[in-house]
C-alpha positions as CSV (number, residue, x, y, z in Angstrom):
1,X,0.0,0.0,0.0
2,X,3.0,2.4,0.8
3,X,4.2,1.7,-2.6
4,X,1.3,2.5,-4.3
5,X,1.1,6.2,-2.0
6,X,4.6,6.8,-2.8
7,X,4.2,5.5,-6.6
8,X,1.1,8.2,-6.4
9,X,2.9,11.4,-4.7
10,X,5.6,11.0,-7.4
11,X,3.5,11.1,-10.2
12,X,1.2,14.2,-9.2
13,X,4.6,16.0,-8.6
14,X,6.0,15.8,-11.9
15,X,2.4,16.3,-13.3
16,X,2.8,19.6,-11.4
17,X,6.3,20.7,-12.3
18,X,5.4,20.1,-15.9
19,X,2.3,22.0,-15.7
20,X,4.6,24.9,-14.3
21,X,7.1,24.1,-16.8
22,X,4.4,25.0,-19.7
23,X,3.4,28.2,-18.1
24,X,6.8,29.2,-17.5
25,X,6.3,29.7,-13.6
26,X,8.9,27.1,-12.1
27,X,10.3,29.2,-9.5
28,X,8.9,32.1,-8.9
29,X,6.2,34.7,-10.6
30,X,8.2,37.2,-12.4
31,X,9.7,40.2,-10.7
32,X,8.0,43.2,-12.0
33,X,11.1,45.7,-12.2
34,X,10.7,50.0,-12.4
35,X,13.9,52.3,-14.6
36,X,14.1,55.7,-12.4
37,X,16.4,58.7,-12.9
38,X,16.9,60.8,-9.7
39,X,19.3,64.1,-11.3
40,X,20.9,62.0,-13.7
41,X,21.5,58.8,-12.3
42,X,19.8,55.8,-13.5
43,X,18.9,53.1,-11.3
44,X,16.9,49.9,-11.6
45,X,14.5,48.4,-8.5
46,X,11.7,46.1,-7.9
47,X,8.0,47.5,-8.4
48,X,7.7,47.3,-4.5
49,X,10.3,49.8,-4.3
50,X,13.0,47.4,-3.0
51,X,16.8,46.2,-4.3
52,X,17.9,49.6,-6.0
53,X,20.6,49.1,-7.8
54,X,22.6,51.9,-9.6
55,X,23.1,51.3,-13.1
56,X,24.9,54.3,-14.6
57,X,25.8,58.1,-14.2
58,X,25.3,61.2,-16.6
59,X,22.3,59.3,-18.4
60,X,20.1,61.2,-20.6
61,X,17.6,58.6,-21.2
62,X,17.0,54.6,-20.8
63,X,14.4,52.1,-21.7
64,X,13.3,48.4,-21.1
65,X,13.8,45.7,-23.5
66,X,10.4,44.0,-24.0
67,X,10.8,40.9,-21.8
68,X,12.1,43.8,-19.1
69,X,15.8,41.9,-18.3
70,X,18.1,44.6,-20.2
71,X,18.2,48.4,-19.9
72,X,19.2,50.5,-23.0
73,X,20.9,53.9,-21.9
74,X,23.0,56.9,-23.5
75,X,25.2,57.9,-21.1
76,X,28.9,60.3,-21.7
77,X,30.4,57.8,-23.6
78,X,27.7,56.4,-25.7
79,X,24.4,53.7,-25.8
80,X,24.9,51.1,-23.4
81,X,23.0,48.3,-22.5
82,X,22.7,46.5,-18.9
83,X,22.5,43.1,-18.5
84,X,19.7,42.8,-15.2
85,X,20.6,38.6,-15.0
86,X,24.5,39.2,-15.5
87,X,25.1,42.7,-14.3
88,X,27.4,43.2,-16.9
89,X,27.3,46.2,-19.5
90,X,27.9,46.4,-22.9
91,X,28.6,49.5,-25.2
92,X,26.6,49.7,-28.8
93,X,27.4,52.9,-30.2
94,X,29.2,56.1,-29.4
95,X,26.8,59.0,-28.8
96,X,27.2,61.3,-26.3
97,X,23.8,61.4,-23.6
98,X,23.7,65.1,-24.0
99,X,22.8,64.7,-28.1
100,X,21.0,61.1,-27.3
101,X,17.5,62.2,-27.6
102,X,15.5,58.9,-27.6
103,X,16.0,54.8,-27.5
104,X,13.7,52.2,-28.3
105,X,14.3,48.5,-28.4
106,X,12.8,46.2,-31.1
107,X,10.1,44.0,-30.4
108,X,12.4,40.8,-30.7
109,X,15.6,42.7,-28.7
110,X,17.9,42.1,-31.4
111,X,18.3,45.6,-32.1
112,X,18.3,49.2,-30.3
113,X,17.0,52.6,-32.0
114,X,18.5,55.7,-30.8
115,X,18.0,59.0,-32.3
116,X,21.1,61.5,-31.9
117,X,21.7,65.5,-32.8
118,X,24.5,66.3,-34.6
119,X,25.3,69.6,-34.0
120,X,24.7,72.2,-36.4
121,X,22.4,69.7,-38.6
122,X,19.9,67.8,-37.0
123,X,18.2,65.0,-35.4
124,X,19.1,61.7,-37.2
125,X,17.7,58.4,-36.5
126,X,20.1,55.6,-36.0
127,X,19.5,51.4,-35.2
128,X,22.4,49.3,-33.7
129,X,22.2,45.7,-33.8
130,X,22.0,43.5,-30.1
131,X,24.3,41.7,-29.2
132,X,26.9,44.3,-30.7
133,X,28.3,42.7,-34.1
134,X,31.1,45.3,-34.2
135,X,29.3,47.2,-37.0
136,X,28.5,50.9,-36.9
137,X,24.6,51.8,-36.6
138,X,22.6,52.1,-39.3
139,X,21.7,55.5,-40.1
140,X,18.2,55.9,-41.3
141,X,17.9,59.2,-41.6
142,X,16.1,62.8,-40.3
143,X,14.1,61.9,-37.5
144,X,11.8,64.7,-34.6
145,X,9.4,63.2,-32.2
146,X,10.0,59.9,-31.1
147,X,10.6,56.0,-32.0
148,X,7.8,53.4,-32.1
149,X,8.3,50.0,-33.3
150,X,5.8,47.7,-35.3
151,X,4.8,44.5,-33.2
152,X,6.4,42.7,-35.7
153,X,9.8,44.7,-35.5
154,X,9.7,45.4,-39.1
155,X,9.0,48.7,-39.3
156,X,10.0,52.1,-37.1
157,X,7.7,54.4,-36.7
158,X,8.7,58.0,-36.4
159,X,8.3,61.8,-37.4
160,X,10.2,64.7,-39.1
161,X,10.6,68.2,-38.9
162,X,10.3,70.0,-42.4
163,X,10.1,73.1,-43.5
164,X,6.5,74.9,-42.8
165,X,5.7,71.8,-40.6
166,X,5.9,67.9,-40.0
167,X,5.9,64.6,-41.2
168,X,4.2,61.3,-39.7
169,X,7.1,58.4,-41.8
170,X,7.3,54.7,-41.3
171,X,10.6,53.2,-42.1
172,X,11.1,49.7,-43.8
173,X,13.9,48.1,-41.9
174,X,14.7,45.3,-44.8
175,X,14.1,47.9,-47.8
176,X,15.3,50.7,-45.8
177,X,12.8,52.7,-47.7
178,X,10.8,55.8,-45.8
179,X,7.1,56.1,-46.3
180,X,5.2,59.8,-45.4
181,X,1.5,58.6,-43.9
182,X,0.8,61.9,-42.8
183,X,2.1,65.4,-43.6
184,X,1.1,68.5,-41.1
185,X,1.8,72.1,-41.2
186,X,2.8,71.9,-37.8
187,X,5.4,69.8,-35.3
188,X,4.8,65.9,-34.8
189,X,5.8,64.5,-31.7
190,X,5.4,61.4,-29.8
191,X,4.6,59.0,-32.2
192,X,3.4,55.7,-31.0
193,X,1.6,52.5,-32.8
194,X,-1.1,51.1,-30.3
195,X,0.4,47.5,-29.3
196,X,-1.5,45.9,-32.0
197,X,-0.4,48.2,-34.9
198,X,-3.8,48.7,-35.6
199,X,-3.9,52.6,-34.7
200,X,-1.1,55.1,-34.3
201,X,-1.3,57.8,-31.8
202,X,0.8,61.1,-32.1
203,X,0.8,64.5,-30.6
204,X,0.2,67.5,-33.1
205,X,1.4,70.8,-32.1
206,X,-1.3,73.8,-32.4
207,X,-0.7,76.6,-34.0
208,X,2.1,79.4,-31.3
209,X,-0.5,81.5,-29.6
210,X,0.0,85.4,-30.2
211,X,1.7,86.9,-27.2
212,X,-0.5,89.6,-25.7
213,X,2.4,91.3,-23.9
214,X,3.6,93.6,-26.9
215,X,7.5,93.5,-25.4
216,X,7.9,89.8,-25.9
217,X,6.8,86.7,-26.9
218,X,5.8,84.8,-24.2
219,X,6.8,81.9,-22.2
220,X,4.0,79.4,-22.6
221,X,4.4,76.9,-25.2
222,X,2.3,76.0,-28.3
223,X,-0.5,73.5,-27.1
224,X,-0.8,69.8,-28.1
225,X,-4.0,68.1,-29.3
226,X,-4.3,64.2,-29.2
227,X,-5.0,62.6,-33.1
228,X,-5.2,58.8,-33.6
229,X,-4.6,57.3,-37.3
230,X,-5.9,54.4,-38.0
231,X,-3.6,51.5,-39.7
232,X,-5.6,51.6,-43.2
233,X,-5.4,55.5,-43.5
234,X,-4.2,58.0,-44.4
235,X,-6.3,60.7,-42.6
236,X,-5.8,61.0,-39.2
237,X,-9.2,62.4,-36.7
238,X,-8.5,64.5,-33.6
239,X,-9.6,63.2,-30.6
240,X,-12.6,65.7,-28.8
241,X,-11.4,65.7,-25.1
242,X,-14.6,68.2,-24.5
243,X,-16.0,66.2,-22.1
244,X,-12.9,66.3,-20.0
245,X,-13.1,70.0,-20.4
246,X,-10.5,70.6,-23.5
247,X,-7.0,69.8,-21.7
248,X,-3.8,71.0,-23.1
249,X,-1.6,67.4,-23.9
250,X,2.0,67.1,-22.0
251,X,2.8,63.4,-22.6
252,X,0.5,60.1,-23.3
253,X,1.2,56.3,-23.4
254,X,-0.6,53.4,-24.6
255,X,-2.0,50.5,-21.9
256,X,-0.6,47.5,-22.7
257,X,-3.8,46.1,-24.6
258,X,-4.2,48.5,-26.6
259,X,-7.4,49.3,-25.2
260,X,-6.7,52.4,-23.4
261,X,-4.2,56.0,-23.4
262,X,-3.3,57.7,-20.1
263,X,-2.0,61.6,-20.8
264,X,-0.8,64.5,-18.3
265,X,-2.2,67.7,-19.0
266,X,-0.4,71.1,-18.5
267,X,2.9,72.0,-20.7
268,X,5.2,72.9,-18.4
269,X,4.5,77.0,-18.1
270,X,7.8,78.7,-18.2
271,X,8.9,77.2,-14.7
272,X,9.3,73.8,-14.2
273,X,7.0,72.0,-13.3
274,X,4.5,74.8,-14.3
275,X,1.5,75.3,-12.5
276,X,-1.4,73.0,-13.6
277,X,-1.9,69.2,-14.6
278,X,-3.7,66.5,-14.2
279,X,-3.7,62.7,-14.9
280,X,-6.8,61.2,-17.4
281,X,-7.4,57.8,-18.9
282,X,-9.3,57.5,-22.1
283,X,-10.4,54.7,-24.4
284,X,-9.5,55.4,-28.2
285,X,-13.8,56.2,-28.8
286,X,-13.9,58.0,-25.2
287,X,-16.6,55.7,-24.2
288,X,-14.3,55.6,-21.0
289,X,-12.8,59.0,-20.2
290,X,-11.8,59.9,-16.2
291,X,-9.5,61.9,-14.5
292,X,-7.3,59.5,-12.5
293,X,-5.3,62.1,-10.3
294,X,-6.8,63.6,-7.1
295,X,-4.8,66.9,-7.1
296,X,-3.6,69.3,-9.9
297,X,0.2,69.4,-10.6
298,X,0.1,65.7,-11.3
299,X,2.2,64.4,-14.5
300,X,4.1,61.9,-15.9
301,X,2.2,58.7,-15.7
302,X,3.7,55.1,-16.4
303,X,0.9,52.1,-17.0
304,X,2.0,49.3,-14.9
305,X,2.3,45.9,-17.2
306,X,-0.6,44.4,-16.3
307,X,-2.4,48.1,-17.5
308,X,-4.5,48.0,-13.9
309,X,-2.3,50.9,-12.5
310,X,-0.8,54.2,-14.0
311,X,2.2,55.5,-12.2
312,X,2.6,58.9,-11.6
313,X,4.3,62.5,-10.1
314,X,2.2,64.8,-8.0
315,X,4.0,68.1,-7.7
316,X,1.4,69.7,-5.4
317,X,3.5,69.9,-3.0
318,X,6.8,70.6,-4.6
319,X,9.3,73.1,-3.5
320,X,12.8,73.8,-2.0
321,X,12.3,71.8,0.3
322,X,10.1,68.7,-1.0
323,X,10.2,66.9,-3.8
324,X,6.9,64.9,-5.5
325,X,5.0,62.5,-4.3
326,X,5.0,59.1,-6.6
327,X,1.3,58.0,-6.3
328,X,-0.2,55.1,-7.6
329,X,-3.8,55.0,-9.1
330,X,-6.1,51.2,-9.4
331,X,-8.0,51.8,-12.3
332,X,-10.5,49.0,-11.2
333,X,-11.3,51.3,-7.9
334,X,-9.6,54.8,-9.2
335,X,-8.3,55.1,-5.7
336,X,-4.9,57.1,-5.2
337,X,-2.1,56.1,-3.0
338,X,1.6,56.8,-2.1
339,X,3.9,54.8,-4.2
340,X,6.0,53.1,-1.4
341,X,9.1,52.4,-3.0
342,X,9.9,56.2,-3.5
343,X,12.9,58.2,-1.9
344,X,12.5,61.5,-0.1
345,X,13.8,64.5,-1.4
346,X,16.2,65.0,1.1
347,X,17.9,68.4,1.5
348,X,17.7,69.1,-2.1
349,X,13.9,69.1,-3.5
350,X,15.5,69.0,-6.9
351,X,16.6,65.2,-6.0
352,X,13.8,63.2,-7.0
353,X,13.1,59.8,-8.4
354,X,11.7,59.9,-12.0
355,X,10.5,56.8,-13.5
356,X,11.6,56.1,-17.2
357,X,10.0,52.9,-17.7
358,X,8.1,49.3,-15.9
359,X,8.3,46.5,-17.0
């Protein structure tokens, strides 16, 4: 009979462990991991806040590779990546962080896009293969307002700055071969395919408001309005935020399913961090539109990876003294909440930890 148990016990455990071997979840769930800046430091930490771990000094920006294990940064002496499993870091390209606008890993992380001034000239957009072959980037020409990849990794979105306006372009990384979907009479920015590729998202600068004060121009920048193209067109529509009472656009994302966009409202207005803003989430038809944040001054907002919770910066309180507040928000409940993982200020209010990324 004892045989029999034991013959039993064995079986149902390696029923289990290949079970957990199909779903990938031997060990442990995965460790959900958040990219922070904090002046220009970057560090890496779990999404509970704990095990920071510097990564790099004098970074100008950094980003996630898809399955959230490497970090692509510019930093002094060019784009790096970091190795989360190995701790070990790798160089891809010279470019100094300073001229290192953007970086953007491909869908399958066998390649990083980086776009970099050149002084004098302008912004070019650049893709460097991972691991590093030894080869130069490829350049892929004039680039302006950010680097979004196809799900497919065959195509990089991105826009360009022209004379009397701005260019929506999708570049063929086989053929190498740029394609205009959209031309505007004004600035393109923040171009981004929704995770499906079915719609692209970009921000569309409004015409520069006339300075009433006739001994300058003034220190308020140009507003942004939200337009969504979809994959088969070539017209893209504005999207009416009237019901949320017409905000101005600072920065958007897209949830992970595609399904939703979370924006900051409030350019910054002369002095950083400016004096208004507030955190919304919309649906692409606005049958669900809300204001997520609780007090004005909020920006910057991050989607977790599951796309329940946005991430986010409340400056209501900022000053010499005191830095943010990093506050979490449940879209399920839309309840608010400190972020507990955060760092004080300290003595300088200017120290302060800015996420770049979660994955």
């Amino acid at each position: 009979m004892k045989s029999i148990q034991k013959a039993f016990t064995f079986a149902f455990i390696m029923a289990a462990v290949f079970v957990c071997s199909l779903s990938g979840q031997v060990g442990t769930a995965r460790i959900e991991h958040m990219l922070l800046m904090r002046d220009n430091t970057l560090y890496v930490m779990e999404a509970t806040g704990a095990n920071r771990l510097r990564v790099a000094t004098e970074v100008s920006t950094a980003a996630f590779s898809p399955d959230g294990n490497l970090v692509a940064y510019a930093d002094r002496h060019g784009i790096k990546v970091f190795d989360l499993q190995s701790a070990k870091t790798s160089t891809l390209a010279k470019a100094p962080a300073g001229l290192v606008q953007n970086v953007a890993w491909s869908p399958t992380q066998h390649a990083v896009a980086f776009s970099q001034i050149i002084p004098n000239k302008e912004e070019v957009l650049y893709l460097s293969a991972y691991p590093s072959s030894g080869v130069p980037p490829r350049q892929l020409g004039p680039t302006y307002g950010g680097i979004s990849f196809s799900s497919d990794g065959n195509f990089i979105l991105h826009g360009r700055a022209v004379e009397n306006g701005g260019t929506l372009e999708r570049t063929n990384l086989e053929s190498g071969k740029t394609e205009t979907l959209y031309a505007a009479k004004t600035l393109i920015e923040e171009v981004s395919y929704a995770p499906d590729d079915s719609q692209i998202a970009f921000l569309l600068t409004d015409e520069e408001p006339e300075s009433s004060d006739s001994s300058g121009p003034s220190c308020v920048p140009s507003g942004l309005s939200l337009w969504i193209l979809a994959s088969n067109s070539k017209s893209p529509a504005k999207v009416s935020l009237k019901q949320l009472g017409d905000p101005d656009i600072n920065h958007f994302s897209w949830s992970p399913k595609g399904n939703l966009l979370v924006f900051d409202s409030g350019r910054q207005q002369c002095d950083f961090p400016g004096d208004h803003g507030d955190i919304f989430v919309i649906s692409p038809d606005l049958r669900t539109a809300y204001n997520l944040s609780k007090r004005p001054l909020s920006i910057r907002p991050f989607f977790s990876p599951d796309g329940q919770r946005v991430l986010f910066a409340d400056f209501s309180t900022y000053d010499n003294n005191h830095g943010p507040n990093l506050m979490i928000g449940d879209l399920r409940t839309r309840a608010v909440k400190p972020f507990p993982g955060q760092l004080r200020a300290g003595d300088n209010a200017g120290n302060y930890d800015q996420i770049m990324d979660w994955k």
